[in-house]
C-alpha positions in Angstrom: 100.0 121.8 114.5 99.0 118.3 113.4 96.7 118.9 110.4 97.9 121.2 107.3 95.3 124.0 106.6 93.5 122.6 102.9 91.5 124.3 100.5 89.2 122.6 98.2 86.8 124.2 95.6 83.4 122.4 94.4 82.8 120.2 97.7 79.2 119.5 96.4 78.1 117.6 93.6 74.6 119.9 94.0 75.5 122.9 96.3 72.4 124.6 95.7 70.1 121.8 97.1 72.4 122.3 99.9 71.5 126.1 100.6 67.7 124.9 100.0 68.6 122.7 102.9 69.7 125.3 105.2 66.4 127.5 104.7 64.2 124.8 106.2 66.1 125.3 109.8 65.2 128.1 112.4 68.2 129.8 113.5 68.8 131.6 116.7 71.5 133.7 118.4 73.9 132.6 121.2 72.6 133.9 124.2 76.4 134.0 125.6 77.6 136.5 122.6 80.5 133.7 121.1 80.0 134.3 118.0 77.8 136.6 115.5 74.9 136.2 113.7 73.1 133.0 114.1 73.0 129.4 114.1 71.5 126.1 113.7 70.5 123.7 116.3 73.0 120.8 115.7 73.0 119.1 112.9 73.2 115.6 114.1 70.2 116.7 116.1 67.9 117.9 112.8 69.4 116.3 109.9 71.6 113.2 110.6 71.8 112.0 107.3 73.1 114.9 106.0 75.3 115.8 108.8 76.7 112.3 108.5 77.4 112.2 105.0 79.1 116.0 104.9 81.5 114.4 107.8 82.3 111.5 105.6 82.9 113.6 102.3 85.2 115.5 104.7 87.2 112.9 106.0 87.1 111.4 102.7 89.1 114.5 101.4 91.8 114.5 104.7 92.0 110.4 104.5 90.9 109.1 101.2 93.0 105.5 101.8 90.9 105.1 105.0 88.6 107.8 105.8 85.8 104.8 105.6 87.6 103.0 108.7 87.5 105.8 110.9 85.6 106.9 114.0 84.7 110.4 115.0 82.5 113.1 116.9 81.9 116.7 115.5 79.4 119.4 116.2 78.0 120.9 112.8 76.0 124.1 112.4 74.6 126.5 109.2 75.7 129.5 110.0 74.3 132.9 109.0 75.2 136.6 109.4 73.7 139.5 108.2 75.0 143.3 107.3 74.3 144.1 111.1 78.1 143.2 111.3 80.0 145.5 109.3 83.2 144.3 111.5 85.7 142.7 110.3 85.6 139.0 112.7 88.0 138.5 115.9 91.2 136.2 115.3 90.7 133.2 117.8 91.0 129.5 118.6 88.6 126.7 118.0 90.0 125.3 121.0 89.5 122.4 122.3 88.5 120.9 119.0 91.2 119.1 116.5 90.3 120.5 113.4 87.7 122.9 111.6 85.8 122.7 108.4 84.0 125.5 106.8 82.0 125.2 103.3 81.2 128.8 102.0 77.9 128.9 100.5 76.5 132.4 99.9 78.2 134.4 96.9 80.1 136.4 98.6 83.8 136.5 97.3 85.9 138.7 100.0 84.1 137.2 102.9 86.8 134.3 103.5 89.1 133.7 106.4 92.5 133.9 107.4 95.1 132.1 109.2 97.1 134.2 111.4 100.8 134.0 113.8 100.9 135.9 116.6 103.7 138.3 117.4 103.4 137.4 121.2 104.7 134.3 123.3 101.1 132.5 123.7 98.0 133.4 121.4 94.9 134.8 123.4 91.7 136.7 122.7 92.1 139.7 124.9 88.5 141.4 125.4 86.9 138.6 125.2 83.9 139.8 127.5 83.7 142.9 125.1 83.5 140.8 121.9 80.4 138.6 124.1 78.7 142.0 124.4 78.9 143.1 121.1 77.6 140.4 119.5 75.3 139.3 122.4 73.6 142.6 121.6 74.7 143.9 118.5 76.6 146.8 119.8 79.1 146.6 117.0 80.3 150.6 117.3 81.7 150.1 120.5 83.1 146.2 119.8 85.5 148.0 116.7 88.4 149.1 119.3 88.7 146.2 121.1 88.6 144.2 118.1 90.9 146.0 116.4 93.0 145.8 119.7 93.1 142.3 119.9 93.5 141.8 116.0 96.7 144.0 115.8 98.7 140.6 117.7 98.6 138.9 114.7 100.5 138.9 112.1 98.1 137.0 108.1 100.0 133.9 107.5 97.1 132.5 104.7 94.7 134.4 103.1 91.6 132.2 101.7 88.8 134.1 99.7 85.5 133.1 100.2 84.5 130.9 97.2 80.7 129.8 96.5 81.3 125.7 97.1 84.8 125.9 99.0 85.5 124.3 102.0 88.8 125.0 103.9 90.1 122.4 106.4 92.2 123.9 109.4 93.9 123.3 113.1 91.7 124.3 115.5 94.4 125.3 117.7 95.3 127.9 114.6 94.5 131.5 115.0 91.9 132.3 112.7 89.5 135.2 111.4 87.4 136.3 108.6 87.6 138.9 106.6 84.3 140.1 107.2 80.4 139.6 106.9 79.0 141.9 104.1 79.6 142.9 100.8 78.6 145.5 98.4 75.4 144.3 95.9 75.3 141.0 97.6 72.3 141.2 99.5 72.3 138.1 101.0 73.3 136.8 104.3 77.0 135.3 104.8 75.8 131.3 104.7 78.5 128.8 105.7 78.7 125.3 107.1 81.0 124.3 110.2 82.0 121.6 111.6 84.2 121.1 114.6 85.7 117.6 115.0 87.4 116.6 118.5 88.0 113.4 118.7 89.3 111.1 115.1 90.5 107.3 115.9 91.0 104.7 113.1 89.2 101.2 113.8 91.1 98.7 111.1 94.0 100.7 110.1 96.1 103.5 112.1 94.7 107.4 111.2 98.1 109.3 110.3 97.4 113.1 110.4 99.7 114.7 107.6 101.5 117.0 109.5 102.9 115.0 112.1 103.9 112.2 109.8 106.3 114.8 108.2 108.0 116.4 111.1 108.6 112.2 111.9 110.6 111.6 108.7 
């Protein structure tokens, strides 16, 4: 893995006029089942401004001697999901992305994410069509065994608790999962922001990625 997982509380000076933010989208579900709840259009699409300045405050945490010298892409999305998924989420890949950002902003606190090892040679999702169904069309009492099928090939490696403000920075080639979706007396919908950056080149000044630098030495 090239980039260290980080975790970094109060990412926005005003978090709340962020949420505001999010409210003024429509959201839909994917029609291919890849992931639950719904989505954004992308944000570069509705809101470049603000999906270019949370990029920059992100980079600016990873690379802050030269995070302003830096070219990238990423795909950003608000993401919500409601107490229809009382699952806990499938360990995966954000493959073939280079690293993933999430910024939690409901106020649910045991609705973070974890990194995970796998006990076998090479890390898969197995049942992959069956999680598509399940959260294609919310069939989420027959999704539970093969979830919990796939899920039992990992072994936690970091735990992060959701945190109203926090963003956590991983590898996208790291197994990851959350915790879950709902909560008990928080009546709101999970609300986070993702992005997924694949491609990071510096322009003036070579872009060291922390990990990589330290297996070097």
């Amino acid at each position: 893995m090239l980039i260290p997982t980080m975790i970094y509380d109060n990412f926005y000076k005003e978090p709340e006029k962020v949420v505001s933010l999010s409210k003024t989208f429509s959201y839909s579900k994917d029609d291919q089942g890849r992931y639950p709840g719904e989505r954004t259009q992308l944000l570069h699409e509705i809101d470049y401004g603000f999906f270019s300045f949370t990029a920059e405050k992100i980079l600016a945490l990873m690379f802050p001697n030269n995070w302003d010298n830096l070219q990238f892409t990423a795909r950003a999305y608000f993401q919500r999901i409601s107490k229809k998924y009382p699952n806990q989420g499938w360990i995966h890949r954000d493959i073939p992305y280079e690293f993933t950002a999430i910024v939690y902003l409901s106020k649910h606190t045991e609705c973070g994410t974890s990194i995970f090892d796998t006990t076998g040679s090479y890390p898969i999702t197995a049942n992959l069509e069956e999680k598509k169904k399940g959260y294609k069309d919310v069939k989420l009492e027959k999704e539970k065994d093969y979830l919990l099928e796939n899920n039992k090939e990992y072994n936690e490696s970091i735990k992060i608790k959701s945190k109203f403000n926090r963003i956590i920075i991983f590898d996208s080639y790291q197994s990851h999962g959350a915790h879950g979706f709902i909560e008990d007396n928080i009546k709101e919908d999970r609300l986070t922001l993702i992005y997924f950056f694949d491609r990071l080149v510096g322009t003036e000044s070579k872009c060291r990625f922390h990990g990589a630098e330290c297996q070097r030495i």
